[in-house]
Structure formats: C-alpha cells, structure tokens
C-alpha positions, 0 to 999 in steps of 0.5 A: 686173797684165797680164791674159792673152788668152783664147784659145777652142781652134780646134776649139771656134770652130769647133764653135761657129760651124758651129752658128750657120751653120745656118738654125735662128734664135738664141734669143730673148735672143740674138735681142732683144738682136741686134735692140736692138743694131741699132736703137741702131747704125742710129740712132747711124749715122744720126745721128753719121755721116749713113749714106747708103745708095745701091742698099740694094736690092740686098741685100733678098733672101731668096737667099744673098749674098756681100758684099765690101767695102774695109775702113779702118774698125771702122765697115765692118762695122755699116754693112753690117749696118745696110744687111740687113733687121732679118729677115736679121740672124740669117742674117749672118755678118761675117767677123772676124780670130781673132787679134784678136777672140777675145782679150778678152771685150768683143771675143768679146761683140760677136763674139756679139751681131754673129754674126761668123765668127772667122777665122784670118789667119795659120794655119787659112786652109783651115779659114777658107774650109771655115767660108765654103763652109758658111755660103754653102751655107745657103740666106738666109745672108749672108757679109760678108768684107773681102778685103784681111784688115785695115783699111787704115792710109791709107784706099786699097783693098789688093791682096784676097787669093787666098782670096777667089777660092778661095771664089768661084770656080766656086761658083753665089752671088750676090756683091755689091760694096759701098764704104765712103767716109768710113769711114776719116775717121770713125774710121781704124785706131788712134783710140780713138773715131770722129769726126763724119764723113759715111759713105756706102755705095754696094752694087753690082749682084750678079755671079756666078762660077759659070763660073770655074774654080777654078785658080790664074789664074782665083782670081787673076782673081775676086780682081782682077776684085772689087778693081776693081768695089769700087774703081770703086763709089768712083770712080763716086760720089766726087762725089756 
C-alpha cells in the first residue's frame, strides 16, 4: 500500500517556526537531543569525510548571520552546522524545501532535531522571505540559505534567485559566503548513501547590504554579487 504524504497546512508551519524563531532556548530534550545529534554528525563528518574547516572564525559571533552557501549535497547543510559553535545551535535556522521535507516524518524529524525553517519553492515565496526577515531580526540568530533553491545535478554553482537579494538588500546584517567543495562527490543528488569523499568548507569574510536599495536591479546585484563571492571562495582555494 502506497503510503500517503503528510502534508502540515502553511499556516500551522508557519505558526510553528515563528515560535522557534524567537530567542527563548528549546527544551532540554529538544536541547540534549539537538546537542547528541550534533556531536555524532561532527564526529562522523570528521571521520568519513575529513571536514576541513578554513575561516571557522568567521562565523564565532554572537551577532545575527546570514550564511549562503552553493548547494550540491545533503552533506551541505551538517557541514555548515557543524562549523557554529555547539552554543548557537539553537539560534540556527537552515533553510529547508517545504515540498520536500514536510512530506514523511523521517524527513519532519530531522526538520526538528535541525531546527530547519520549511520554505515554499513554488507557492508562499513572500511568505518565505516574511519567515527569513523574522529570523534575522532576532539578535544571535543564524540563517543558513542555499540560494540556488536545489541541489545541483552536476556539482557547478546555479544562477541564485532574486529571493535572496530581496531579503538582504537594504537590510543592516552580516552575510557570509561560504563553499562547499567535495560535497557533491561525496554524496550528489539521487545516491542513496555518501561516499568517503574528502569535504572541505571554506567561510568567506561577512559583507554587508545595508546601502543597497531594495529595487529590482539592486536585488538583482546582491543576488549575482554573492553567486560570484561563493563561486570565487572555490576557485581561490581549488588547490589547496
């Protein structure tokens, strides 16, 4: 028997992840189990993978970051996790595709343990930026976003889309670009386990849009101007 998905209406989602937004911590079991969760994966990561982290730094703050990032990889989002401090777990919010997440519970349990923030690709997307600007306007939280919306089949960075621009533009937050090279060796879009492929992180240093306007051409120019610093984090450290 085909089992059916399990659909969560977008108002509850959405009632659900402007409570975890807030800065008042989980509960302790949410809290010990996000905590356990994270010490395997790091510890897995490090192992099976290397992780090699270069400019961790950058992202040991107590100020409120945007992280963009390319995206190839399931591997993408626990790297960037495993990069915060153990303390900011609880503060970060990685973007996660509604459609694709909010389909199972196996897929809406890691949705919670994570902390991720369910977005729409298709429909909601003022809805999905709305969820971003609350998340951010919370002092010490972390957004994680993937601006090409899905992983990429070949491994090469994706045009982003404008979405990410309308965010940022115009707004007083740090932004860090950040490159995921190996990720997609490891384990690419549509192979059932990873492989034991070296992934190496390289965090940029934080930029700042607050002068941009948030028209169409300067949405487009934050969008292209942050494609181009991820893609150059790469290139710059493609032989290392």
């Amino acid at each position: 028997m085909k089992r059916r998905p399990l659909n969560i209406p977008q108002p509850a989602r959405d009632r659900l992840v402007g409570r975890r937004a807030r800065s008042h911590p989980p509960g302790i079991f949410v809290n010990s189990l996000r905590l356990v969760a994270a010490l395997i994966i790091r510890g897995l990561l490090r192992l099976y993978h290397r992780l090699e982290i270069i400019g961790q730094d950058q992202l040991r703050t107590n100020r409120s970051l945007v992280i963009v990032a390319n995206h190839s990889s399931h591997l993408d989002t626990l790297c960037l996790l495993s990069a915060l401090p153990l303390r900011s777990l609880h503060r970060a919010f990685p973007a996660a595709a509604a459609d694709y997440f909010c389909q199972n519970p196996m897929r809406l349990f890691a949705v919670a343990v994570f902390n991720a923030l369910p977005l729409g690709r298709r429909v909601h997307a003022r809805r999905g930026l709305s969820m971003c600007a609350d998340v951010i306007t919370e002092p010490g939280n972390i957004l994680i976003l993937f601006p090409e919306g899905t992983r990429s089949t070949t491994g090469r960075i994706q045009e982003f889309k404008p979405g990410v621009g309308a965010l940022l533009a115009g707004r007083d937050v740090a932004v860090v670009p950040c490159y995921l090279q190996g990720a997609f060796e490891a384990w690419p879009k549509g192979r059932c386990l990873p492989r034991p492929k070296k992934v190496r992180l390289i965090v940029g240093a934080p930029r700042n849009y607050a002068a941009s306007r948030g028209n169409k051409n300067d949405i487009a120019l934050v969008a292209a101007e942050l494609r181009s610093a991820v893609e150059n984090l790469g290139a710059q450290n493609v032989a290392h």
